[in-house]
C-alpha angles and dihedrals in degrees: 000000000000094000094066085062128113116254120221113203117194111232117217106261093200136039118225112257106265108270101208113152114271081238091063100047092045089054098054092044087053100046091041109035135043123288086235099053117124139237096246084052091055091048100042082055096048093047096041080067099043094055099046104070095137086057094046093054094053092040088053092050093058086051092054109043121193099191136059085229089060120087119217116231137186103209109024121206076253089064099040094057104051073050091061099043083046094048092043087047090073129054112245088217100050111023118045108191095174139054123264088257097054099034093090119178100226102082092219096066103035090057083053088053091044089054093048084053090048092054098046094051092040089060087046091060094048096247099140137096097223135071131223087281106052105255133130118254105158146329115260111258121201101286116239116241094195092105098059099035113137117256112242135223124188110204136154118293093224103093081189146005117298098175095111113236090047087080089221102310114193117239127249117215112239109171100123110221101248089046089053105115120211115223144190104251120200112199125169093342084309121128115225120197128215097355110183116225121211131205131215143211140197100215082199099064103008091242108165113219123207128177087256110018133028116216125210109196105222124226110302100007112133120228 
């Protein structure tokens, strides 16, 4: 009788975070953007197309027509705009994200050169619906950002003693591996699994310095 039943299978809601070797990524950012570019830039490139699935799945459709009514483009209108938001995001004077020969003056052109950019590296990246051949596999789903999610320490505030007469003493860490207890961070509405909290010591007045308290032994008081 259960058999007869409808199954229901759960689709993936996210895609993994393209896993390309950090070799590979350097050397197209080097061969396609600007020596001087920075870091944040980088990042702000590589995350813009992370978190426009929904525009790279229209982009890569323009670039795949189905019908003979339908006009194959290189850079779609899709594409040009998210140019134009990335272009307007640095300042021209301070941040140069392309090389000499594709920062034109003219806006209208560099923006071209900037989507161009965009659509190589979103297919190096593997965000794209589309394989080498031009057929469908499947539309692009959020990507997830677990993966790459920063590891997180919680450790006293106090970066030294502020107990006066210590003269500023630095703090030792004193949590012993196996004491070390493992905690549930929220953080910006983010869950965070197994955190491991440190503890730290003036060795000039004994205080004892905790993420949330700090502790002075009084006299007489054992450790």
């Amino acid at each position: 009788m259960f058999s007869a039943l409808p199954t229901v299978t759960a689709l993936p809601q996210e895609s993994p975070f393209p896993d390309i070797s950090f070799h590979i990524f350097s050397q197209f950012i080097e061969h396609n953007f600007s020596s001087k570019i920075s870091l944040s830039a980088v990042l702000v490139i590589l995350f813009t197309l992370t978190e426009n699935p929904d525009l790279l799945n229209l982009h890569s459709r323009q670039q795949n027509p189905k019908s003979t009514k339908e006009k194959q483009v290189t850079i779609s209108g899709w594409m040009k705009h998210l140019a134009i938001a990335v272009d307007d995001k640095f300042d021209k004077d301070k941040i140069r994200i392309l090389k000499k020969s594709d920062n034109a003056t003219e806006s209208t052109t560099r923006q071209k050169n900037i989507g161009v950019k965009l659509d190589k590296l979103a297919k190096l990246l593997n965000l794209n619906p589309y394989n080498d051949k031009g057929q469908f596999e499947q539309k692009l789903l959020p990507v997830s950002h677990k993966s790459i999610r920063p590891i997180h320490v919680i450790c006293p505030n106090s970066y030294e003693c502020e107990t006066l007469g210590c003269n500023s003493r630095s703090l030792r860490q004193i949590s012993k591996s196996r004491d070390i207890p493992l905690v549930t961070l929220i953080k910006n509405f983010q869950y965070y699994d197994n955190v491991p909290v440190l503890t730290g010591k003036c060795y000039g007045c004994n205080t004892i310095y905790s993420a949330d308290h700090e502790h002075t032994p009084v006299l007489g008081e054992q450790d």
